[in-house]
C-alpha positions as CSV (number, residue, x, y, z in Angstrom):
1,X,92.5,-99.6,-86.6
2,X,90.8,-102.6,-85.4
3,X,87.4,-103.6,-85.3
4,X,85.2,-104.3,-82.3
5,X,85.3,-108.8,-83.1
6,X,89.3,-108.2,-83.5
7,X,89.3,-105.6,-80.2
8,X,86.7,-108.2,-78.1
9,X,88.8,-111.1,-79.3
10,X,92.2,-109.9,-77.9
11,X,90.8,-108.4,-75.2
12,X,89.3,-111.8,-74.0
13,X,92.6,-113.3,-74.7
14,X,94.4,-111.1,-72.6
15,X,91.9,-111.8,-69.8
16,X,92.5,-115.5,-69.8
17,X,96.5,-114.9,-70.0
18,X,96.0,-112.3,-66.7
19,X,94.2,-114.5,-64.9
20,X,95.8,-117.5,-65.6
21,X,99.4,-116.0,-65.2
22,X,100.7,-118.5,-62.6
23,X,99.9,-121.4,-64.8
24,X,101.7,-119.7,-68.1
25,X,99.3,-120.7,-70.5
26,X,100.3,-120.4,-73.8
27,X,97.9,-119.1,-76.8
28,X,97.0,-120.2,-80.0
29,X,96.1,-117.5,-82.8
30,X,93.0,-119.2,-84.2
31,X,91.2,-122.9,-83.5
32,X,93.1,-125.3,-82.7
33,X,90.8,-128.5,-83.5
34,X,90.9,-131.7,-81.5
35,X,94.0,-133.3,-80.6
36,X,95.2,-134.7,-77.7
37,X,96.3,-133.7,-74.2
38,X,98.7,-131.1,-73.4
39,X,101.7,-132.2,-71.7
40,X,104.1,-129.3,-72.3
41,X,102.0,-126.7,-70.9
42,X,98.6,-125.2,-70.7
43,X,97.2,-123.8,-73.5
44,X,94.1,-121.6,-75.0
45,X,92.8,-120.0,-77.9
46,X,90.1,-117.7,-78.5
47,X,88.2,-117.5,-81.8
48,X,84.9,-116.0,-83.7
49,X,81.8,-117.6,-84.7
50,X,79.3,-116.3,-87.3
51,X,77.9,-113.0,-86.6
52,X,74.0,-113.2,-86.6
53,X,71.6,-110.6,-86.4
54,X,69.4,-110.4,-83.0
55,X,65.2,-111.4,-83.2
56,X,63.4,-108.9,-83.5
57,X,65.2,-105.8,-84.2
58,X,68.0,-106.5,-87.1
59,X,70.2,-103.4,-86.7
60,X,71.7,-104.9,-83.5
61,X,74.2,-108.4,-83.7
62,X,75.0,-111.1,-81.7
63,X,78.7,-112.4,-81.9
64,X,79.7,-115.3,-80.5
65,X,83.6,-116.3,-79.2
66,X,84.6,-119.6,-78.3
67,X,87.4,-119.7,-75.5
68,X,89.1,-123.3,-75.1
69,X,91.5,-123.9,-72.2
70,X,93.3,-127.4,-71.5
71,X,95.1,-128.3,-68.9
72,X,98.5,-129.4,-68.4
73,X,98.4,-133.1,-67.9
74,X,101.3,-135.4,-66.6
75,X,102.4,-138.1,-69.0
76,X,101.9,-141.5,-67.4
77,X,102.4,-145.4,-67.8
78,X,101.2,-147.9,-69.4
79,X,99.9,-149.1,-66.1
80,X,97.7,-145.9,-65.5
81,X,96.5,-145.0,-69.5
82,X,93.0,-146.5,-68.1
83,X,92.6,-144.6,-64.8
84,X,90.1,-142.1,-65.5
85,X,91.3,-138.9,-65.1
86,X,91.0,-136.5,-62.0
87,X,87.8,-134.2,-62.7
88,X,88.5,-131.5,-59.9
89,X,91.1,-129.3,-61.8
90,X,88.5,-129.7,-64.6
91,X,85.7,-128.5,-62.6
92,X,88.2,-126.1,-60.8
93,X,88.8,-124.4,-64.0
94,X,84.8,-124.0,-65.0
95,X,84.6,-122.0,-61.6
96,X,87.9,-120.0,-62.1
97,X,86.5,-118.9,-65.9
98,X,83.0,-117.8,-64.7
99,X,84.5,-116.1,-62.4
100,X,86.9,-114.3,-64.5
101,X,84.1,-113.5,-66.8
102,X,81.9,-112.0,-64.5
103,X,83.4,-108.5,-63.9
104,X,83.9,-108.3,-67.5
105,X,80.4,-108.7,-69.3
106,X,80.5,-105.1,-70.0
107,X,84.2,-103.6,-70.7
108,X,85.5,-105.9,-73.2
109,X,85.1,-103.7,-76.6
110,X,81.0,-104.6,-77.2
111,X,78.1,-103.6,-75.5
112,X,77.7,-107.2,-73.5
113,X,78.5,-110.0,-73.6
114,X,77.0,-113.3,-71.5
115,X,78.5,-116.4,-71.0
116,X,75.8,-118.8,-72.6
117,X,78.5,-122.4,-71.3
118,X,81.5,-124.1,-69.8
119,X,81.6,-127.2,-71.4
120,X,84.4,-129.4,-69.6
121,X,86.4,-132.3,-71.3
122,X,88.3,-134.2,-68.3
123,X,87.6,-137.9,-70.9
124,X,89.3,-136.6,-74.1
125,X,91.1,-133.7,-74.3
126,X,91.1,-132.6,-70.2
127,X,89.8,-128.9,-70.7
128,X,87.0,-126.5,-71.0
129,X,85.1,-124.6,-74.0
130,X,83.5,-121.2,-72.9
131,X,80.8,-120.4,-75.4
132,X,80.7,-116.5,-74.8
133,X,77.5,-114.2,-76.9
134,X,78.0,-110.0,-77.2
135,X,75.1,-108.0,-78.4
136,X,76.3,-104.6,-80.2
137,X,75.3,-102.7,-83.5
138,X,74.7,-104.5,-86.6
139,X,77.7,-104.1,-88.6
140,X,76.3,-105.5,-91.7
141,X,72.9,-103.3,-91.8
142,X,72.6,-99.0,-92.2
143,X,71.4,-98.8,-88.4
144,X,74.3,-100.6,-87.0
């Protein structure tokens, strides 16, 4: 049996693997921590913050998810490894996630959720970071 971090977890990862289907991105099961580009293929991972309890009324939580995504990007020369890179997939990809989020604030294994950022990265790593918070029952108090 799983448990409702675990079941809201995987069920945001299989979102961003439906959604993103014609672009086969491939997941990573945990963080993955800075590195560099993707050239292969597009990748994401989806992992858990620290569980806090909400102001004002303890027996309710917030958990928070972090969703990365990074684009494919095309090895090039020497000639072109100082052309700034090409924001509009970027920015492309900040619309594409709120929008996949948006049907889904409700059905995803907690009570809500709300997407609190999409941080792009078109200098470094050519990606976005979706900071996503869920309120539900406290699992760590006797009301939740």
């Amino acid at each position: 049996m799983t448990n409702v971090l675990t079941t809201w977890r995987e069920n945001i990862a299989a979102l961003v693997t439906s959604t993103f289907a014609a672009e086969s991105p491939r997941a990573i099961v945990g963080e993955r921590v800075a590195q560099s580009v993707s050239r292969d293929s597009d990748l994401f991972c989806v992992f858990a913050s620290p569980i806090r309890p909400t102001a004002g009324n303890v027996n309710n939580a917030n958990l928070v998810l972090t969703v990365r995504y990074w684009k494919k990007y095309p090895k090039v020369g020497a000639t072109l490894r100082d052309v700034p890179r090409d924001p509009e997939p970027i920015e492309q990809l900040m619309l594409d996630m709120a929008a996949m989020f948006k049907p889904h604030l409700t059905d995803q294994g907690i009570d809500y959720y709300h997407v609190e950022s999409i941080t792009p990265d078109v200098a470094d790593e050519y990606g976005v970071e979706a900071v996503l918070t869920a309120w539900t029952r406290n699992p760590a108090e006797h009301g939740g």
